[in-house]
N, C-alpha and C positions, 0 to 999 in steps of 0.2 A: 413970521418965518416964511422962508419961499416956501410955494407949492410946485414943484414940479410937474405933476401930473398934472392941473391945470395953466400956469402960467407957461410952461414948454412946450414946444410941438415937436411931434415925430422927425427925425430925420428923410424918414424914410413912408410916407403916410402910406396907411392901409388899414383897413376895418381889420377887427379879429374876432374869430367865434366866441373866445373862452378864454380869459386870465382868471387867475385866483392862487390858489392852496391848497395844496393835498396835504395828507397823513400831518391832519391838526388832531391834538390829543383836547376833547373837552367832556365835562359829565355829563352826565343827561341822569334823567327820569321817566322811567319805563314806561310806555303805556299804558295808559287802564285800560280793564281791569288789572293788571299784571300789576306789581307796586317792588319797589326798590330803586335801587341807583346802579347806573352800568359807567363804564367810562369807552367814549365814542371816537372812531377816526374819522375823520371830517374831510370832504371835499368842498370847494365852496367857490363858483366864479361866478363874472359876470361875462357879459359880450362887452368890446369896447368897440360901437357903432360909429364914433367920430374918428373919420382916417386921419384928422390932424394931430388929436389929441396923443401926448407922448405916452401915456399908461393908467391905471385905475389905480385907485385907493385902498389897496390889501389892508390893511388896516383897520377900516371900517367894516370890512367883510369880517375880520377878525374880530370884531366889540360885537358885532352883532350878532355875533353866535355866541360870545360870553354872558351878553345881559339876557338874551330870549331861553337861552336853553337848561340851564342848570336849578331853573326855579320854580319850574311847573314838568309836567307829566307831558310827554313827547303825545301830539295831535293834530289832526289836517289843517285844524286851525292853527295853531301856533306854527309849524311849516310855511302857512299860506303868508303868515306875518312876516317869519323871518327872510322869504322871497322878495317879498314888499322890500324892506327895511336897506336890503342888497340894492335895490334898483332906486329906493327915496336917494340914497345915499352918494346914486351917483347919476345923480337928474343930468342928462344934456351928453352924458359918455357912452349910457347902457339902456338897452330895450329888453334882454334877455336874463335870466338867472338862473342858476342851478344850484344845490347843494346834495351832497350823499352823506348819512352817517349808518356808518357799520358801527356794531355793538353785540353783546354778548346779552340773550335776554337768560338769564337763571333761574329757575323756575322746579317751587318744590311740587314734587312727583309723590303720589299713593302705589304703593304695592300693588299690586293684583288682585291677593287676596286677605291678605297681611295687615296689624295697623302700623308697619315700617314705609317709611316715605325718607327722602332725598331730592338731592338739588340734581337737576338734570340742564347743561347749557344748551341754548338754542343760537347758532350765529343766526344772526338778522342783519336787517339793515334796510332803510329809508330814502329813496329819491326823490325829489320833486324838481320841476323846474316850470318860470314863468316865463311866456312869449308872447311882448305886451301884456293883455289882458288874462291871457289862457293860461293855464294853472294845471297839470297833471301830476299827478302821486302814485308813488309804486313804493309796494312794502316786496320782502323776502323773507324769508326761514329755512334753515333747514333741517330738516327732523329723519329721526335715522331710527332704525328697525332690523329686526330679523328676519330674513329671507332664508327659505326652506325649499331647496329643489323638488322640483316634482319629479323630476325622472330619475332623480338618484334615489326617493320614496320607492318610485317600485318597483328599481332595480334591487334596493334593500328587502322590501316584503318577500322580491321571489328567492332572496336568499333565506328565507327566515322560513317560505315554506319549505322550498327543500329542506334545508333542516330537522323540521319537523317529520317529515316525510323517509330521512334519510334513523331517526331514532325512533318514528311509533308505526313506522310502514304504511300503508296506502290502504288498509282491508281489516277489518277486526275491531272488537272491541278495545276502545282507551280508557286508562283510568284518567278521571278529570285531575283528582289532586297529582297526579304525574306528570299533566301538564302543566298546570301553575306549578309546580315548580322545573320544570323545564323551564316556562317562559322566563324564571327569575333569574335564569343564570348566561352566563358572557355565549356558553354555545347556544341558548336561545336564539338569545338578540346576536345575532352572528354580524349583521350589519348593522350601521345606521344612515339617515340622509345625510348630504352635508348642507350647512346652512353657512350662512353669512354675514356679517353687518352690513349694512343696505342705508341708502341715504337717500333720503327726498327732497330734493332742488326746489322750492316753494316758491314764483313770484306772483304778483296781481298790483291790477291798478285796482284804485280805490277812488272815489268821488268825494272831493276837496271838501264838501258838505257834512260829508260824516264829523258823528260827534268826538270817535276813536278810530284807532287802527285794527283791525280785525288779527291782529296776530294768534292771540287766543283761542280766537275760532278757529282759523284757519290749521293750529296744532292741534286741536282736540279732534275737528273734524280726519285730518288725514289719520292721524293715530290709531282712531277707533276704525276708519277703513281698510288699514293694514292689519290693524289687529294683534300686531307683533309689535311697538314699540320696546326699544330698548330702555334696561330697567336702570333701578340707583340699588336703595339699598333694600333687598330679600330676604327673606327664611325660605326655609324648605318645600312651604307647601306654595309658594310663589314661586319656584323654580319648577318644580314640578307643574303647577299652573302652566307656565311660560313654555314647555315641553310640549306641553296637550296643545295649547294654542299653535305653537310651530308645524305640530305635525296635523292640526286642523286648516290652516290655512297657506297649503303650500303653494309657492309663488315663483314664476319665471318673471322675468323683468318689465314683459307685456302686462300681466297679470296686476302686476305691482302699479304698473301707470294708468292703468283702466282705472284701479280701485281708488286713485289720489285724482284721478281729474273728475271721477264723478262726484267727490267726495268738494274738491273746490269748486265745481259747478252748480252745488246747492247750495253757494253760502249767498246769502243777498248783498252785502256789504260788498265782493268781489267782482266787477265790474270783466274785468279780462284775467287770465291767467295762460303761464307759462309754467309746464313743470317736466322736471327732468329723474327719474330714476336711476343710481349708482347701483348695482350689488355688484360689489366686492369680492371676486370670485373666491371660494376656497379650492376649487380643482383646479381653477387655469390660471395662470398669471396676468392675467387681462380681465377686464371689470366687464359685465354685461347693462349696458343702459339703451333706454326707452325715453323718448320727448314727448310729450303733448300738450296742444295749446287749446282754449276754449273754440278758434275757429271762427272767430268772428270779424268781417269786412274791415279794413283797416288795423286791424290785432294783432297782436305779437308773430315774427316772425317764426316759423319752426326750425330755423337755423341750432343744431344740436349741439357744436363744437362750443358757442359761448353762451352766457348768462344773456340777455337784451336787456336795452337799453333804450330809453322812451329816443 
């Protein structure tokens, strides 16, 4: 049968950056350690470096994300293969390759302090691309948490002292059990802070070498930085938990990107990162966010408005 793509030539010749395929629906297997099945939306081109040539072989990009992906657990290596496989495919058209897959990683979650655990979703997603010989990878995540104002904290306390002040007076003996139960009641707690759901933007290159994706890491470590991850399923004394922590780790949006860059700055596996802090305002109708990038010569841009891209 004709080949078009070979046997034709352009009407019109002119190199092109980038043909392929967006929003391919294919399965995948999660990275280890992580283990299950997600289902992926797929980016996938090549360059077409020959200005004669009339177009590339969508097709072949297509089999070759069916046979590499849905049979083994998603890694730099198999990435690196399926780069390869795009450019074998199209010897004498293409120098360059790229692929992204976005994917949901699920992932069950322990209590606080509870033995109740639940599935908690992570979007992610995987970039690589090869230019000739050169090979770069980028992972993402993003992980989301409670965020607890600091100034609305002690805007709250100095309502809670007056209070206090306005029922036991400012001079004299208190009885203590009068104030436990003061404090247990709505005119106690007169106020509270306000908090938020809060989102952590996670990207990082990663060195083609590695055996995995450091996804894992990279959520345990922010999590435990922020200290407030958002929960699944609780009892009481996890909620309660959840409380203490909130009002032990109260956070402005600087606060919150300090504690996630130093927190990806010590992973070894994370070569550069980019990360961006969302909170979610509950007073204003506008979200407060913070950028920060590791900083290093050549490195991700600090451009805030979008996500980068290698």
């Amino acid at each position: 049968m004709p080949d078009v793509a070979i046997e034709s030539q352009a009407q019109l010749a002119g190199k092109i950056n980038w043909v392929g395929m967006s929003q391919i629906d294919v399965p995948i297997q999660l990275p280890a350690p992580m283990k299950g099945t997600s289902d992926a939306r797929v980016q996938a081109y090549v360059s077409l470096d020959d200005p004669a040539a009339k177009g590339i072989h969508m097709s072949r990009l297509y089999l070759a994300l069916d046979d590499l992906l849905a049979n083994q657990p998603l890694s730099p290596a198999l990435i690196s293969s399926l780069l390869g496989r795009f450019l074998e495919t199209h010897t004498g058209l293409s120098n360059n390759a790229f692929v992204e897959l976005r994917f949901n990683a699920v992932l069950r979650r322990n209590a606080l302090l509870s033995d109740n655990s639940g599935f908690k979703r992570y979007p992610s997603f995987i970039r690589g691309s090869r230019r000739g010989d050169e090979i770069k990878l980028e992972v993402g995540v993003d992980v989301e948490y409670s965020s607890t104002c600091p100034c609305s904290a002690a805007l709250a306390r100095q309502l809670i002292q007056e209070g206090f002040e306005e029922t036991f007076g400012s001079e004299g003996k208190i009885d203590a059990d009068a104030v436990k139960a003061w404090l247990g009641t709505i005119e106690g707690i007169r106020a509270t802070p306000h908090s938020q759901r809060s989102r952590a933007q996670l990207i990082a290159t990663v060195d083609s070498s590695q055996s995995t994706f450091p996804f894992l890491q990279m959520i345990d470590a922010v999590e435990t930085a922020l200290g407030t991850p958002v929960q699944t399923a609780v009892k009481r004394v996890d909620e309660q938990e959840f409380a203490r922590l909130n009002g032990q780790n109260l956070m402005f949006c600087e606060d919150a990107v300090r504690r996630v860059s130093t927190a990806m700055g010590s992973l070894i596996a994370v070569e550069d990162f980019w990360v961006r802090v969302n909170h979610f305002e509950s007073l204003h109708a506008h979200d407060a966010v913070a950028v920060a990038t590791k900083g290093i010569e050549g490195g991700y841009s600090d451009a805030p408005g979008v996500a980068p891209t290698l």
